[in-house]
C-alpha positions as CSV (number, residue, x, y, z in Angstrom):
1,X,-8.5,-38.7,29.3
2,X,-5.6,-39.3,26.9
3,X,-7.1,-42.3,25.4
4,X,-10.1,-40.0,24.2
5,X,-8.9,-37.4,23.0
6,X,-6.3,-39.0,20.4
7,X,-9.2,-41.0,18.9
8,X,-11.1,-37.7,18.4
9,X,-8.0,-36.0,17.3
10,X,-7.3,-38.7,14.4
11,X,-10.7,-38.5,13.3
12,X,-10.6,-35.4,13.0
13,X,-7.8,-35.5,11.0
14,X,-9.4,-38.0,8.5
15,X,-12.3,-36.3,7.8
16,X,-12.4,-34.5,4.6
17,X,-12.0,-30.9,3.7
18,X,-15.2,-29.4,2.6
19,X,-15.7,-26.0,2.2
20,X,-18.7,-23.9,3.5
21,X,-18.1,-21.2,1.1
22,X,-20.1,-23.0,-1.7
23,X,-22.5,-25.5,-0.9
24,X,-22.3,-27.0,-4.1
25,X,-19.2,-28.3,-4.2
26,X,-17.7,-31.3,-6.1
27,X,-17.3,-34.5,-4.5
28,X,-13.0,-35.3,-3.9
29,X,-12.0,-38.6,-4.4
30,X,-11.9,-39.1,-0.7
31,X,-16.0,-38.9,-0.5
32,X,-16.6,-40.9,-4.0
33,X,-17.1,-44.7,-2.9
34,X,-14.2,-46.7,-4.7
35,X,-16.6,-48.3,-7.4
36,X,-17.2,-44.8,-8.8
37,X,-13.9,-43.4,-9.2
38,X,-12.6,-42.2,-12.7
39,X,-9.5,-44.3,-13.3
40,X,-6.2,-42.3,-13.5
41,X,-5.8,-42.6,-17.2
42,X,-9.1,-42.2,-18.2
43,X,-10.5,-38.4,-19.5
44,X,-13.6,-37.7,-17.5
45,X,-14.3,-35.2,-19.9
46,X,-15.0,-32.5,-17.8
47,X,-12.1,-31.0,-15.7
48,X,-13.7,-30.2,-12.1
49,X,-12.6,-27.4,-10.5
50,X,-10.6,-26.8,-7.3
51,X,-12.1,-26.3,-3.9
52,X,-12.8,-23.4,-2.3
53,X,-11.2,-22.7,1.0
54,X,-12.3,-21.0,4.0
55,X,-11.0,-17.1,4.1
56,X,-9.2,-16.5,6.8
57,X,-10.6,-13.6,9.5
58,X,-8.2,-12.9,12.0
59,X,-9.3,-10.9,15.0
60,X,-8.0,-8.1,16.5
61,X,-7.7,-8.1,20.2
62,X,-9.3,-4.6,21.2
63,X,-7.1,-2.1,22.9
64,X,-8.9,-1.5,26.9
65,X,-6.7,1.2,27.5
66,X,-7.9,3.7,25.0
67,X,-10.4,5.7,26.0
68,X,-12.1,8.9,24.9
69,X,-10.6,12.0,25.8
70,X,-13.7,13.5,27.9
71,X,-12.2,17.2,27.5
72,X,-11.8,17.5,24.2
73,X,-13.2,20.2,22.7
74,X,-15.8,18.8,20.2
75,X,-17.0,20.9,17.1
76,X,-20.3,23.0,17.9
77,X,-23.1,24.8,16.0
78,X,-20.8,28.1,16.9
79,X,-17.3,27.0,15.6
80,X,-18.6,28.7,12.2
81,X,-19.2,31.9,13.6
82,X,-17.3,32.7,16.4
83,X,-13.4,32.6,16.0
84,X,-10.8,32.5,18.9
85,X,-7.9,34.8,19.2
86,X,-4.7,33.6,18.0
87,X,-2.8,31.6,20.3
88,X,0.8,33.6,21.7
89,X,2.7,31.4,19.6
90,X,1.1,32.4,16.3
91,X,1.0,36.1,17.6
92,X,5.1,35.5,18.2
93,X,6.1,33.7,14.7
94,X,3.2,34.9,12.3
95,X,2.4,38.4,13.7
96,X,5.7,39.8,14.9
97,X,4.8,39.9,18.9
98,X,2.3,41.8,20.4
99,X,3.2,44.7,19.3
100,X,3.0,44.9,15.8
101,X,-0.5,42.5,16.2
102,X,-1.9,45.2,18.1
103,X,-0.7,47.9,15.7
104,X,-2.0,45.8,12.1
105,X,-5.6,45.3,14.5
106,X,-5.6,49.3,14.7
107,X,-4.9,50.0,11.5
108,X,-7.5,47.6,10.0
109,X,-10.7,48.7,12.5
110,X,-9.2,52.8,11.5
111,X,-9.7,51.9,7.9
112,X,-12.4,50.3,8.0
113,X,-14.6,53.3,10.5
114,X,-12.4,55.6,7.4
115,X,-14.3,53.3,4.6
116,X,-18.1,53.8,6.6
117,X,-17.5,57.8,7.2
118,X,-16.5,58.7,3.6
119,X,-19.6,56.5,2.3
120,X,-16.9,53.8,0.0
121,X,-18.4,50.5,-0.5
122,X,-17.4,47.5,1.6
123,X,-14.4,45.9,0.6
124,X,-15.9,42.3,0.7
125,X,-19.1,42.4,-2.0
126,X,-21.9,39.7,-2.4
127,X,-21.4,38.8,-6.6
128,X,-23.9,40.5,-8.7
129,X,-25.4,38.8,-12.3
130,X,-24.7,41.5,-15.1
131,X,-25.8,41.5,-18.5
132,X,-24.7,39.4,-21.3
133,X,-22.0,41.6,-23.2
134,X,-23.2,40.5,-26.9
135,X,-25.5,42.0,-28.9
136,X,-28.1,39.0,-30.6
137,X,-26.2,39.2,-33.7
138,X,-23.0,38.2,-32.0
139,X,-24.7,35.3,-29.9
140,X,-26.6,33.5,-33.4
141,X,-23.1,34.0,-35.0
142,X,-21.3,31.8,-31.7
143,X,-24.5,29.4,-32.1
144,X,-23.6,28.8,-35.8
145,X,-20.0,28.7,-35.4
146,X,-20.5,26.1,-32.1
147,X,-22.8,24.3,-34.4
148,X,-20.5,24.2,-37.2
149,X,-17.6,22.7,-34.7
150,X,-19.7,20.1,-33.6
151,X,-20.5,18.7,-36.9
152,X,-17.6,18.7,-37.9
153,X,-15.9,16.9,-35.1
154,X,-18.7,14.3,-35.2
């Protein structure tokens, strides 16, 4: 077995380098027959460029022990509309405690019935379009001066 594989090895090791990244690619002095080979002095006249190498991929051995958490919550069509209390750690160090969470909650449902039954509008609005709040004199004379910038700075 040993005598086999150390002839395979050595001509393996003889073989030239050629590059499968460009199919094209020049000929290295190992590959030219001896007849044809520029002489060392001598200016070929063109330089030939260097061969490309192979890139090197290394691969990542995968990791079998990861797997998906099968309860985690996943995002839903509902997450948008429908919010979950705050958890009793942000009700301890955001709100105050219980307390003072259940007295902010009261006051903000009291002012808002107080809002309804004395007919105020909502405090949240959907944005209305209003006029513009120049005359058409006033918008001609912002046309000419605009104009007047931009001929300038051209």
């Amino acid at each position: 077995m040993k005598s086999v594989a150390m002839p395979c090895l050595l001509l393996a090791l003889s073989l030239p380098v050629v590059s499968l990244a460009d199919d094209s690619a020049p000929p290295t002095a190992a590959t030219v027959p001896a007849g044809e080979r520029p002489q060392a002095g001598a200016d070929s006249g063109a330089a030939t460029p260097p061969l490309r190498t192979l890139e090197v991929i290394e691969a990542l051995r995968p990791d079998l022990d990861w797997t998906p958490d099968p309860f985690a919550r996943r995002p839903n069509h509902f997450d948008g509309r429908f919010g979950r209390g705050p958890s009793p750690e942000e009700i301890a160090l955001k709100h105050g405690g219980y307390l003072m969470y259940g007295i902010n909650q009261a006051l903000r449902k009291g002012g808002s019935w107080l809002n309804r039954a004395t007919g105020g509008p909502a405090q949240i609005q959907a944005a209305t379009a209003r006029d513009v709040p120049l005359d058409d004199e006033q918008i001609a004379r912002a046309a000419r001066w605009s104009a007047q910038q931009q001929a300038q700075g051209d």
